[in-house]
N, C-alpha and C positions, 0 to 999 in steps of 0.2 A: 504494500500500500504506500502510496508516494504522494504528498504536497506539495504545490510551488508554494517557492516564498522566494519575493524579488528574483524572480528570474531565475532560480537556481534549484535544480532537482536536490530536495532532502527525501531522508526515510522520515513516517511518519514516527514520531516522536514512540507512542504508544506503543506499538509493533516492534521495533527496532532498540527492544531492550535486551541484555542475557537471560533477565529473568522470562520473556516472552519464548525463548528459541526453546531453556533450559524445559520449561515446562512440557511443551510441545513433544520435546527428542526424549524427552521420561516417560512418556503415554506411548510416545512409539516402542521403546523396548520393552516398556510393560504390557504393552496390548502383542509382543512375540511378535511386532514389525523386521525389529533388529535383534535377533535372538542371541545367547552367550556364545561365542568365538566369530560372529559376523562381522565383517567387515564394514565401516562405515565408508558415507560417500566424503569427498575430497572438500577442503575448507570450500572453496568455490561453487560448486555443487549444492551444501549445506547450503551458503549463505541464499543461494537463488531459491532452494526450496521451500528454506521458512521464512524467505523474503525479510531480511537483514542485511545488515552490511556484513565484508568478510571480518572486518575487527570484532563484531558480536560473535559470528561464528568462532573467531578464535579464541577471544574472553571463554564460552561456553565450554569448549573441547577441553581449555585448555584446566577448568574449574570439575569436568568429569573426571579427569585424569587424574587428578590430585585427591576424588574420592574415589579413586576405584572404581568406578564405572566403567571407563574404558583403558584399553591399554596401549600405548605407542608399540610399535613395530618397528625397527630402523629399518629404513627401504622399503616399507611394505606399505605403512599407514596408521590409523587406529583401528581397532577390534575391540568388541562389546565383553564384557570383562563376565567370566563364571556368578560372581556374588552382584553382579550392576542390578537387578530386580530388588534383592535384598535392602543395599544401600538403597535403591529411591527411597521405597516403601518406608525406611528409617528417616530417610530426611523428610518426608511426606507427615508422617508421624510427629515430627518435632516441629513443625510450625509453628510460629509466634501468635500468628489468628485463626481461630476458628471459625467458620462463616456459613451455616445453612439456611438453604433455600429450601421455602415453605409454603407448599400452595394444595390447594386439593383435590384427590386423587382425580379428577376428572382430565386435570392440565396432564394428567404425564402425555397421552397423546396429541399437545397444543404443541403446532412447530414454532410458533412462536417465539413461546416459552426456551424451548429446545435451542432455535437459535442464541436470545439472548444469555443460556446458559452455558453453551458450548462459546460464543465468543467470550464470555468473563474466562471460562477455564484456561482459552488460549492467553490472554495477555495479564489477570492478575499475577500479582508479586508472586515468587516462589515461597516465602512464608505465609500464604495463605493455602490454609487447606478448608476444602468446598464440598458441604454431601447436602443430600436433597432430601427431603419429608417430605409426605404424601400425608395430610390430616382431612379428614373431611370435617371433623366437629372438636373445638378447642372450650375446653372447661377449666376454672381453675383447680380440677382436679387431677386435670393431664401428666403423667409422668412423663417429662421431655427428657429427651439422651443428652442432652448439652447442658456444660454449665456455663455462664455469661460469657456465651458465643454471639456474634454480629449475625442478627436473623434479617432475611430477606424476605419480606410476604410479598406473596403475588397473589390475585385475586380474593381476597378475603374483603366482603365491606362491610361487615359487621362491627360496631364500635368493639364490641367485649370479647371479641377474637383477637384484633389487634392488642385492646389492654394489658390480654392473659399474657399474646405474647412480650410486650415492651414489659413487661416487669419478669419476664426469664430471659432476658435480653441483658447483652453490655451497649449495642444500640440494635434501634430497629429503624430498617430503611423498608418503608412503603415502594412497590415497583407497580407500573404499569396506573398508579393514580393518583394524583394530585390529595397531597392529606393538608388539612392547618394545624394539624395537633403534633405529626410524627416528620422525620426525614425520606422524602421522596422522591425516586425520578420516572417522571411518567411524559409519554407522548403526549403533546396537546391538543387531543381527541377535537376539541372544539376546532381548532384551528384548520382542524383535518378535515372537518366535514366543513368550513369554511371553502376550503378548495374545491372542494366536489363539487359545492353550489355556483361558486366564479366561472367552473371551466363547465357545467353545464349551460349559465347562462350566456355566456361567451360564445357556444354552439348553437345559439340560438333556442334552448331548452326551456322553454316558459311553465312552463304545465308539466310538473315527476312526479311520477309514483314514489312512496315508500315503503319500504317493508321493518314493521317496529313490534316489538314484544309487548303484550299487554301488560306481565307484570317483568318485573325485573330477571334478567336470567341467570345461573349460577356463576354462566363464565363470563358473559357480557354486557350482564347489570348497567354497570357505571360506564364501561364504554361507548356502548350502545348510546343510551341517553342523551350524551353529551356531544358526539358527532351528528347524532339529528338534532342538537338543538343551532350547532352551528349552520349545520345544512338549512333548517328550518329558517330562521335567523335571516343569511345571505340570501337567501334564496326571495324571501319577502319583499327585501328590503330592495332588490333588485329587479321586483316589480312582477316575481315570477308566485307560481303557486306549489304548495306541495301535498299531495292526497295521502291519505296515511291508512295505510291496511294494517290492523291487529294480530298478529299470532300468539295464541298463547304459549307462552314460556314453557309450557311440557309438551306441547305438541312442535317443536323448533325443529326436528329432523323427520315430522311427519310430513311428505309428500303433499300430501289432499289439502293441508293450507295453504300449500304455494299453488297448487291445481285454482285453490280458491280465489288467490290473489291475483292470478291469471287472468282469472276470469273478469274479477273488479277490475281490474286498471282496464281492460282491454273491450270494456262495451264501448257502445258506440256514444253514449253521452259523453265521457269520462275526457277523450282526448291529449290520454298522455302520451307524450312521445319520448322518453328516458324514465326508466325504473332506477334508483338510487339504492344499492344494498349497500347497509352497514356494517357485511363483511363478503368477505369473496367466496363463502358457504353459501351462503344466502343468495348470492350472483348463479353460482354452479345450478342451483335449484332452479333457479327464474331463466337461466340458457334453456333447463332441460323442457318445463312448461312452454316457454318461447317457441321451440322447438318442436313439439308437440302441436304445438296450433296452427304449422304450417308459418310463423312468419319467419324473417332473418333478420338477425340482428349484425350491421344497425341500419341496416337499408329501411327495418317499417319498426325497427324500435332501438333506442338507445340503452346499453346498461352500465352502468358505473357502479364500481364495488369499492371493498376498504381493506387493507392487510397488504395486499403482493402475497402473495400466499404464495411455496412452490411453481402452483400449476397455472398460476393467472398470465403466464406469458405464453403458455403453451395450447391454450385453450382456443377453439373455431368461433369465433374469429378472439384472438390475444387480450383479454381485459386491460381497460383503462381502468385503473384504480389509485387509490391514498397509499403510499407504502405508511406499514407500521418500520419505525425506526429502530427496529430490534436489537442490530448491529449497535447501532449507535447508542444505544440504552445500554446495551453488555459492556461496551467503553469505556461509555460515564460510568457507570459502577466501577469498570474496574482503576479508573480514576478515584472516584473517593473513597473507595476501600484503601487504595494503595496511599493518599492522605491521612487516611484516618489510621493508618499502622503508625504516623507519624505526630498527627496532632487530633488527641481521642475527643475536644471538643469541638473541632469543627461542625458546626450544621451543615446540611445536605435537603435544597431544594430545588432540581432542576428539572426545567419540560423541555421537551426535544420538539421541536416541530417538521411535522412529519412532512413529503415532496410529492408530488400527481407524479403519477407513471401512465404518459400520453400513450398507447397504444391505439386499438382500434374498434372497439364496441361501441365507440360515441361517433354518430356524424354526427357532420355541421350541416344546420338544417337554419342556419342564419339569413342565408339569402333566400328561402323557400318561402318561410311563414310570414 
């Protein structure tokens, strides 16, 4: 990953640490990538593949060697040392912070989630060690495995969830939502559906459908909400309208409401030409209806989603949608984690705002209407 700055190719700051490659090259011989007597690749090599400079590369090899990890060769190279699994797992062990991630068991299959998880693992400090809880219900009766460990909650909006956990906490960082009570870094959901509403009406989108949860849902509560109220919002304000179809929150993976909603937006009173989903789940559903009723999209209908999900780029025809800033949220954590190993009273409140990914579900129907 690379930035300009005045005209000059750097490594990004973040990326381009020892402890970023260290971590990385410890997962790989712990996951039997680089097995005991293998061969490793060349500093040059190394440095292109974990995208570092060669002096990180060399710092790292050169900080393995000295534990035993690996072992010089004269004329041959380095080789992955007999005991190199042993030593990580010990220095893994001895971390200075402890830091788990806590959300419930519904997210383990949220890529989201997943991404922001897997980019903290690649670029936190080597003295942080990171494991993950699956709770669905927190009581202050809870026996938690940690003791004043740095807890990360993801999706929990419950006040007396968070409570439980900020007092079995050394700090608690809110992810994924704007708190006033706790330390947070969340995407700015509002701002997000902000976009969706400019670049529909920009395409000349006066009149969208929505697809909204009756009640709050377990994983998309508070996201949801808030990206249509911006949607809502912009969209008013810009002279446009927005129709709003109810699902109920337990029926959100059931077919026959989106069959239903199909149906609403698409009589002939109604006259919408872009359906607005609040996420790129909800997009997948409204293709396959779309689809089913014979029209195309976006020749006789527009749809704009939210997330960048995996598959939203590979989808007939490619969705336009809000990227969630996942990357960029895994970052900032692992910025103010790697802060907070240094100064433990620093506050932590930052919103990422999230970018349109122009693709091709939306025409411009500006010069038509």
């Amino acid at each position: 990953m690379f930035i300009y700055r005045k005209n000059k190719l750097t490594m990004n700051p973040i990326t381009d640490k020892p402890s970023s490659m260290s971590r990385k090259l410890s997962r790989e011989i712990t996951g039997g990538i680089y097995r005991a007597g293998t061969k490793l690749p060349g500093e040059r090599k190394l440095s292109e593949y974990f995208n570092v400079s060669r002096n990180t590369a060399r710092i790292v090899l050169k900080d393995f060697e000295q534990a035993g990890i690996i072992e010089r060769r004269p004329r041959s190279g380095a080789y992955v040392s007999e005991s190199a699994v042993e030593i990580i797992e010990k220095r893994i062990s001895s971390s200075v912070l402890q830091v788990f991630f806590v959300m419930p068991v519904c997210q383990q299959v949220n890529p989201l989630i997943l991404s922001i998880f897997t980019t903290f693992m690649d670029y936190a400090d080597s003295r942080v060690k990171s494991n993950i809880l699956f709770l669905n219900k927190i009581t202050g009766d809870l026996s938690l495995p940690w003791d004043n460990a740095v807890i990360i909650a993801f999706a929990f909006e419950d006040a007396e969830s968070l409570k439980v956990l900020e007092s079995r906490a050394q700090k608690l960082i809110v992810i994924n939502k704007k708190s006033f009570d706790y330390n947070y870094i969340a995407p700015d959901n509002y701002a997000g559906g902000c976009l969706m509403a400019k670049y529909l009406l920009e395409n000349g989108h006066y009149n969208v459908g929505c697809l909204l949860f009756k009640q709050r849902h377990v994983a998309y509560g508070y996201d949801f909400n808030t990206r249509y109220q911006g949607l809502k919002n912009t969209l008013e304000k810009g002279g446009g309208n927005l129709d709003v179809f109810l699902i109920p929150s337990k029926r959100a993976e059931n077919e026959i409401e989106y069959k239903k909603a199909a149906d609403y937006f698409f009589s002939k009173d109604k006259g919408v030409t872009a359906i607005a989903c609040l996420s790129d789940k909800m997009s997948m559903y409204m293709y396959s209806e779309i689809y089913s009723l014979g029209l195309i999209i976006p020749d006789q209908i527009s749809v704009i989603g939210f997330d960048d999900q995996y598959y939203s780029q590979f989808t007939c025809p490619p969705l336009t949608t809000v990227k969630f800033p996942a990357e960029a949220l895994g970052i900032k954590l692992v910025n103010c984690i790697n802060e907070y190993i240094d100064d433990r009273t620093k506050s932590i409140e930052e919103e990422i705002v999230p970018m349109l990914i122009n693709r091709q579900s939306v025409k411009n129907i500006s010069n038509i209407m």
